[in-house]
C-alpha positions as CSV (number, residue, x, y, z in Angstrom):
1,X,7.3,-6.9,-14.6
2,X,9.6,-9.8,-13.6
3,X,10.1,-13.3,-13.4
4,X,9.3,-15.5,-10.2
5,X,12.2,-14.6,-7.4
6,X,12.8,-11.4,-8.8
7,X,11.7,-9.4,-5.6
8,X,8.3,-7.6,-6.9
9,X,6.1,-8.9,-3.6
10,X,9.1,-8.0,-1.7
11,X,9.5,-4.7,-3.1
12,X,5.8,-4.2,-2.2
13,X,5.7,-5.3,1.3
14,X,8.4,-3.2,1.9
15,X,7.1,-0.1,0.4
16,X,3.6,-0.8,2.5
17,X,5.8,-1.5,6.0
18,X,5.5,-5.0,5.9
19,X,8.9,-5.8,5.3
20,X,11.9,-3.6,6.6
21,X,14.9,-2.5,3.8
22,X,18.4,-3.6,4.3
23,X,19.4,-0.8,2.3
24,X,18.2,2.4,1.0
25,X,15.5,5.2,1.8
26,X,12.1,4.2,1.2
27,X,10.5,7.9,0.4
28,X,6.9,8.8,-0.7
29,X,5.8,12.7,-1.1
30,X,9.1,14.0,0.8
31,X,8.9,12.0,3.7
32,X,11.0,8.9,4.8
33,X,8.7,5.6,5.4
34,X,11.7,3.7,6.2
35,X,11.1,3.1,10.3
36,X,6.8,3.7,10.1
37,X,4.9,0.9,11.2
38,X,2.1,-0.1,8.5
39,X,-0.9,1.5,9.8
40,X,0.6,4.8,10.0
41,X,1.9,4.3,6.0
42,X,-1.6,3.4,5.2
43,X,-3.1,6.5,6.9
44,X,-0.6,8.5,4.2
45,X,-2.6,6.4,1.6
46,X,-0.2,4.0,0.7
47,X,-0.9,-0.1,0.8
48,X,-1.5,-3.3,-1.4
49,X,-3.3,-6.3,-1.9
50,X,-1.4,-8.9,-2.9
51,X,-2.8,-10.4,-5.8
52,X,-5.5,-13.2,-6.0
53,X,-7.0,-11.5,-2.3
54,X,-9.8,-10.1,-3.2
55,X,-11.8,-9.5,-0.1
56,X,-15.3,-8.6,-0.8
57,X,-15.5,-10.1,-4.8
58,X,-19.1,-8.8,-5.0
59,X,-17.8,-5.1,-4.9
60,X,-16.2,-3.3,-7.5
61,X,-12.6,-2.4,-7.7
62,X,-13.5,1.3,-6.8
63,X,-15.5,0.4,-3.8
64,X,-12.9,-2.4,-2.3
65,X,-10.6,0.7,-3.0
66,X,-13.0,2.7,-0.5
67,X,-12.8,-0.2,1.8
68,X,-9.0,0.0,1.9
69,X,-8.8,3.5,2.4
70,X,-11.1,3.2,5.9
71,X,-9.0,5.8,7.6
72,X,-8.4,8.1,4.8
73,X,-11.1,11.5,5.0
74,X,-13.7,10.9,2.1
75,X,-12.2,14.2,0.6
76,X,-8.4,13.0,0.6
77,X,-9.9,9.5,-0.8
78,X,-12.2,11.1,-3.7
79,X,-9.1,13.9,-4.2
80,X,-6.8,10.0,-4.6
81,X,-9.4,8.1,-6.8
């Protein structure tokens, strides 16, 4: 997608609220994310893992998925998967 320095994980953490923008709107499904601390963009079902984290390697991508989405009701999650 780009080379190293290119601003991909930056781009990212942003996005997720780990990371504030200089510049710009950051907008997902009509509403602005710009000033929302993380926790409240994950409950909106937004986040990452940044690569090579794989928390619990004996699960299946679907099911860390699951994991991820804790605070997401089971019939927004299956509705997102």
């Amino acid at each position: 997608i780009g080379a190293n320095g290119a601003g991909k994980s930056t781009t990212l953490r942003t996005i997720s609220g780990l990371a504030r923008p200089r510049i710009g709107k950051i907008v997902f499904e009509n509403m602005l994310l710009n000033n929302l601390p993380p926790h409240k963009i994950t409950r909106l079902g937004v986040g990452h893992v940044p690569e090579g984290r794989r928390i619990f390697p004996e699960l299946t991508v679907r099911e860390n998925l699951e994991m991820g989405g804790f605070s997401v009701p089971r019939h927004q999650m299956q509705e997102r998967m």
